[in-house]
C-alpha positions in Angstrom: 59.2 167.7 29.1 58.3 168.6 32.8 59.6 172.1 33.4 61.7 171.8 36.5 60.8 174.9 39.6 62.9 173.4 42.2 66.8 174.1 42.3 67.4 170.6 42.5 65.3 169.5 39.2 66.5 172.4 37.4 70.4 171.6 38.2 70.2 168.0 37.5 67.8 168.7 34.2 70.7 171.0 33.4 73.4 168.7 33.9 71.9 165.9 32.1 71.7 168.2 29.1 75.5 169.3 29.4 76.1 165.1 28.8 74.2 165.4 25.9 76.0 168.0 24.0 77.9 167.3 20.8 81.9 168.1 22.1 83.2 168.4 18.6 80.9 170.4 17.4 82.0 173.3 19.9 85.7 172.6 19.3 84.8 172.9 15.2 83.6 176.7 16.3 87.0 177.0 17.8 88.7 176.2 14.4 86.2 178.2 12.5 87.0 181.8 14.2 91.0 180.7 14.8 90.8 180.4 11.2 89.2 184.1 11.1 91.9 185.1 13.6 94.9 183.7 11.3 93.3 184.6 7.6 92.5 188.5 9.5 88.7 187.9 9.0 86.0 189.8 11.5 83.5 188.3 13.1 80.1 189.4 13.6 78.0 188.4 15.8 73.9 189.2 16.5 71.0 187.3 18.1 67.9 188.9 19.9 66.9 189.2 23.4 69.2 187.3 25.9 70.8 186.4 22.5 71.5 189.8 21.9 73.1 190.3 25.4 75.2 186.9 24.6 76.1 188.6 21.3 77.9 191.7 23.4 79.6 189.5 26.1 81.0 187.0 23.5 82.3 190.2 21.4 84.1 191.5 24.4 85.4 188.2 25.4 86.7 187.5 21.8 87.8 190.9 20.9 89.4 191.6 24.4 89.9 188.7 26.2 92.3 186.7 23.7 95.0 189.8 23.3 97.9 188.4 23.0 101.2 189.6 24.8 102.3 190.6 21.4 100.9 189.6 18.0 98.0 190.8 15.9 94.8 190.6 17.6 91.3 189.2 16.8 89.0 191.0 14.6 85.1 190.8 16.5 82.1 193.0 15.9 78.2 192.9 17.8 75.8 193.9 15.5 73.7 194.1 18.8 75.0 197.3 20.0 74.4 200.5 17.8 70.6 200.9 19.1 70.6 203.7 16.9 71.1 201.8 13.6 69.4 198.9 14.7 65.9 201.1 15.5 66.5 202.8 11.8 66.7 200.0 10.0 63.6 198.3 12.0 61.9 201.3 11.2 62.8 202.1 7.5 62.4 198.5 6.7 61.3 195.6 9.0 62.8 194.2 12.0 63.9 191.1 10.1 66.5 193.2 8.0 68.2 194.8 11.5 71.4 192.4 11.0 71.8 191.8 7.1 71.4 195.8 6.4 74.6 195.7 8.8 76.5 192.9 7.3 75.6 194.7 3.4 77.5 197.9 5.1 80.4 195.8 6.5 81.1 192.3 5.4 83.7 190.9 3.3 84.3 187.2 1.8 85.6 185.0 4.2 84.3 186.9 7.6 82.4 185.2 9.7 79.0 185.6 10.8 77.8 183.8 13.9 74.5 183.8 15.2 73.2 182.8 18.0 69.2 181.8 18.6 67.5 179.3 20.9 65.3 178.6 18.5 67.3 178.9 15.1 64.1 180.3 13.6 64.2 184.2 14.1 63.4 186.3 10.9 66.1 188.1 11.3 68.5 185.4 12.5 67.9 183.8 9.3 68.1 186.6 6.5 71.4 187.7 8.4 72.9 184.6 7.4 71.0 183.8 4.0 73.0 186.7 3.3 76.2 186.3 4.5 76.2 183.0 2.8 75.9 185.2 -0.6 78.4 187.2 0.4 81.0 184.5 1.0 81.1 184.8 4.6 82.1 181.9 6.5 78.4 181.1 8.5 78.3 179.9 12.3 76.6 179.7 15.4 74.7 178.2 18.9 71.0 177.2 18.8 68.6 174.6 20.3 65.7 172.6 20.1 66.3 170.4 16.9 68.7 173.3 15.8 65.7 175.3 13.7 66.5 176.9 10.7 69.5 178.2 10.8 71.2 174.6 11.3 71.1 174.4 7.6 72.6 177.6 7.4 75.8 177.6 9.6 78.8 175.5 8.3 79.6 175.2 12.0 76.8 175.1 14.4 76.1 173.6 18.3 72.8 172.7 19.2 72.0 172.3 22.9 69.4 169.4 22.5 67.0 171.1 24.8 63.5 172.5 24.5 63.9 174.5 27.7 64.6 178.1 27.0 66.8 178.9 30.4 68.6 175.1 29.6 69.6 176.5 26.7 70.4 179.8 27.6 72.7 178.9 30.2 74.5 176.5 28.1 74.6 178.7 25.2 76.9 181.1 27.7 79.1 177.8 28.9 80.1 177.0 25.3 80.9 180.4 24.7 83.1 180.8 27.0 84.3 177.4 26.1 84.9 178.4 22.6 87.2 182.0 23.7 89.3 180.1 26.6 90.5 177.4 23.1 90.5 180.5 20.9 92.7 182.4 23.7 94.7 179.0 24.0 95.1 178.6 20.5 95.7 182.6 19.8 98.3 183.0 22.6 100.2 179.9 21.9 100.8 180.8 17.9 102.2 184.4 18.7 104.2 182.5 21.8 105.7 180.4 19.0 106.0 183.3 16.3 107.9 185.8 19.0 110.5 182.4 19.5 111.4 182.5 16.2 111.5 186.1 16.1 114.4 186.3 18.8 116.4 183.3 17.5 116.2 185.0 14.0 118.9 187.2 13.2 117.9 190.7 12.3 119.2 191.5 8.8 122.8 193.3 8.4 123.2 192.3 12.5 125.8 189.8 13.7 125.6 186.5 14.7 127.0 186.9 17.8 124.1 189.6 19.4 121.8 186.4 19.4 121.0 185.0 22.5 122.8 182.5 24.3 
């Protein structure tokens, strides 16, 4: 593939890739950390470089963004962010182990771990999830290329079918932000429905008659 320079080339090379993108996939990472949300599962995300940044804004999107008015609130953790721990481990050990030393500290069956590469093939990427696998974690993520290692991995994964690193980039960013507005959606419309049935319940020992309408 030609790399495109021009703004033009780049948009349209960017919006032909958008068309090319496998819809359900994305909405399957939807069900996948809802299903987190409702079972009262964290999630833990990583990646490396821009990854690593993606990792961050994701976690605050997830873990901030889908607070519902009231309700219980979603459970999301960046194993991107503790430099400290992430430099000890790297040092101690090898850079490959600075995500599944994390998880072996703090995951529990039926978390989920979601990872996000552009190439699926990091070291570290992939022993972060051969782990969590092990460990009964639920496995997820965003990649590209042909999907790379990790494909195998995730039971949910999207692969932007793109061998252009800032392609991929960017559109790793649109499906996140695709994947927290249906996890707000989804998160704000079950504790709308639970705090329903919560007023039109009676209280125990109250009367009837202190209901509304």
């Amino acid at each position: 593939m030609t790399t495109a320079f021009d703004t033009h080339s780049y948009l349209e090379e960017l919006s032909a890739t958008i068309r090319l993108l496998a819809l359900p996939t994305i909405d399957r990472l939807v069900q996948v950390l809802l299903q987190a949300y409702y079972s009262g599962r964290t999630i833990f995300l990583f990646g490396n470089g821009g990854s690593a940044s993606l990792a961050s804004h994701m976690t605050c999107d997830l873990g901030k963004g889908t607070i519902p008015a009231a309700g219980k609130r979603l459970r999301a953790v960046a194993l991107t962010d503790n430099v400290a721990l992430i430099t000890a481990w790297a040092n101690d050990t090898r850079y490959e182990r600075i995500f599944a030393e994390q998880l072996e500290n703090l995951l529990h069956p039926g978390d989920v771990a979601f990872a996000i590469s552009a190439s699926g093939n990091s070291a570290n990427i992939l022993a972060a999830l051969s782990f969590a696998r092990q460990a009964g974690a639920v496995t997820a993520g965003i990649t590209g290329f042909q999907g790379g290692q990790m494909k195998s991995l995730c039971d949910a994964c999207v692969v932007v079918p793109s061998d252009d690193m800032q392609i991929i980039e960017d559109l790793h960013v649109s499906i996140a932000h695709c994947v927290f507005r249906g996890l707000r959606h989804e998160i704000q419309k079950a504790n709308h429905a639970g705090a329903a049935i919560a007023i039109i319940q009676p209280v125990p020992g109250s009367s009837q008659a202190c209901l509304p309408g």
